[in-house]
C-alpha positions as CSV (number, residue, x, y, z in Angstrom):
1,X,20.3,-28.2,-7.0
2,X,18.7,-24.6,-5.7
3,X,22.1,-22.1,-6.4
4,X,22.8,-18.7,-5.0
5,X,24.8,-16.0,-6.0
6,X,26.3,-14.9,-2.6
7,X,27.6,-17.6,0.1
8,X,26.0,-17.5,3.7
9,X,29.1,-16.3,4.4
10,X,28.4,-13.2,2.8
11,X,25.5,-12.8,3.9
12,X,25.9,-12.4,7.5
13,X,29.7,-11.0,7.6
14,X,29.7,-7.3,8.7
15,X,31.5,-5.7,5.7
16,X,34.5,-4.0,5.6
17,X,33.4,-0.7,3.8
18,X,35.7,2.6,2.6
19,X,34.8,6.0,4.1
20,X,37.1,8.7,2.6
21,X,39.5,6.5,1.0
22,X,40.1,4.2,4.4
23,X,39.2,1.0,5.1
24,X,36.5,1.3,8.2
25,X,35.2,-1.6,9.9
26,X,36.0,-5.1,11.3
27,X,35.1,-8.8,8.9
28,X,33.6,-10.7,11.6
29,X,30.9,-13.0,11.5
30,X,27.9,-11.3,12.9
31,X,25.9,-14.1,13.2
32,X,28.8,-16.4,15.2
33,X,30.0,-13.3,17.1
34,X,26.6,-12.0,18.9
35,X,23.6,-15.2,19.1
36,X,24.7,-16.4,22.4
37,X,24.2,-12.8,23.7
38,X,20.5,-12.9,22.1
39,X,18.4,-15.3,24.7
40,X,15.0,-13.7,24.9
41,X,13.6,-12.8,20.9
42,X,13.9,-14.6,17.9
43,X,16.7,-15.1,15.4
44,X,16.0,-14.0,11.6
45,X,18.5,-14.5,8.9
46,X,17.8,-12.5,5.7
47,X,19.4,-11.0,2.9
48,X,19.6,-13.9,0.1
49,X,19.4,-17.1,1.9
50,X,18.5,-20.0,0.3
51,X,16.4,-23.0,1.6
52,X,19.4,-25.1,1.8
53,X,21.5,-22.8,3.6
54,X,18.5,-21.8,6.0
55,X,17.9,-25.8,7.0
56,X,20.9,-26.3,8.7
57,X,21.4,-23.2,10.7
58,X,17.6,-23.5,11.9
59,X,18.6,-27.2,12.8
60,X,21.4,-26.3,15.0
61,X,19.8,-23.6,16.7
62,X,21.7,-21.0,15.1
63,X,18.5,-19.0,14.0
64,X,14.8,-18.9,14.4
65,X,13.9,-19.0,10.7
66,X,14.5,-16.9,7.5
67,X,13.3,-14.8,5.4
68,X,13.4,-15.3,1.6
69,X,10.7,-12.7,0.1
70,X,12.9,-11.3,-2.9
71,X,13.4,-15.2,-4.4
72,X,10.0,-15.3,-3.8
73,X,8.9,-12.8,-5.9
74,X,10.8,-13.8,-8.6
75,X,9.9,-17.7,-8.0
76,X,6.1,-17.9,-7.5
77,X,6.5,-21.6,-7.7
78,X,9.2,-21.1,-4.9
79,X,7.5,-23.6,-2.4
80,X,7.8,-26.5,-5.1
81,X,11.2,-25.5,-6.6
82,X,12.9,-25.9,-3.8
83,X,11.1,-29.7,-2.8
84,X,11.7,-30.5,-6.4
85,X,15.8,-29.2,-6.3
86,X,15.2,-26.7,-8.9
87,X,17.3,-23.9,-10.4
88,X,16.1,-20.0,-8.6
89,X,16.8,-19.0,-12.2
90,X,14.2,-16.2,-12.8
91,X,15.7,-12.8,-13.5
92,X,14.5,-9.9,-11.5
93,X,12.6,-7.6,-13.2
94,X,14.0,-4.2,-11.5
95,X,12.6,-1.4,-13.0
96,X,9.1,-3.1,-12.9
97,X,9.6,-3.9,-9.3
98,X,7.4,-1.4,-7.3
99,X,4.2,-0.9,-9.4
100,X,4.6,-1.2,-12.6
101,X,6.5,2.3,-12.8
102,X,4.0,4.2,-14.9
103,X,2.5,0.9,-16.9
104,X,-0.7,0.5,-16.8
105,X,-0.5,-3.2,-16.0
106,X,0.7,-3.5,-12.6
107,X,1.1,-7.3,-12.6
108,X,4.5,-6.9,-15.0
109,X,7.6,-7.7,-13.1
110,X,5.2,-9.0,-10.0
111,X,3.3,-11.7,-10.7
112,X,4.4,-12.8,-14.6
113,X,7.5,-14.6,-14.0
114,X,7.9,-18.0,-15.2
115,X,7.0,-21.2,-13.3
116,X,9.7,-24.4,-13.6
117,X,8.6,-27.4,-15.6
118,X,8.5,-30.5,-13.4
């Protein structure tokens, strides 16, 4: 099974956030709250959505599609993980992100992350 470290949930709640030491802000669900205003463009969900949560939403109309590009990054075998019900267990490789940061091979923390074994 394909986990995730933040529900969906989450993922499309606006946040309650502090500005000078008060609580600003409304929890509501963003997604819920403002789709049937949205009738002419398309709906994208993004910000760590798995497969499994996506299938659903895009089933019921809910969205358009989503966008996944930071799992795939990390997951070059994405694609096949997700058929197969693997783990998106690769660790992000921050500091290597964007270029390498000064390394002089720029596929470290790009393209050298581990495939699954099926």
């Amino acid at each position: 099974m394909v986990s995730s470290p933040v529900s969906l949930n989450d993922v499309y709640r606006q946040p309650i956030f502090t500005f000078k030491g008060k609580k600003r802000g409304i929890q509501h669900d963003v997604l819920e709250s403002y789709r049937p205003y949205i009738k002419n463009a398309k709906i994208f969900l993004n910000a760590n959505v798995t497969a499994e949560e996506a299938d659903p939403l895009i089933a019921a109309g809910k969205i358009d599609g989503a966008f996944i590009g930071f799992n795939w990054i990390m997951h070059p075998d994405l694609a096949k993980r997700v058929l197969h019900g693997k783990a998106l267990d690769n660790i992000p490789d921050i500091p290597h992100l964007q270029g390498g940061k000064g390394d002089k091979d720029w596929t470290v923390g790009y393209t050298d992350y581990a495939v699954a074994v099926y």
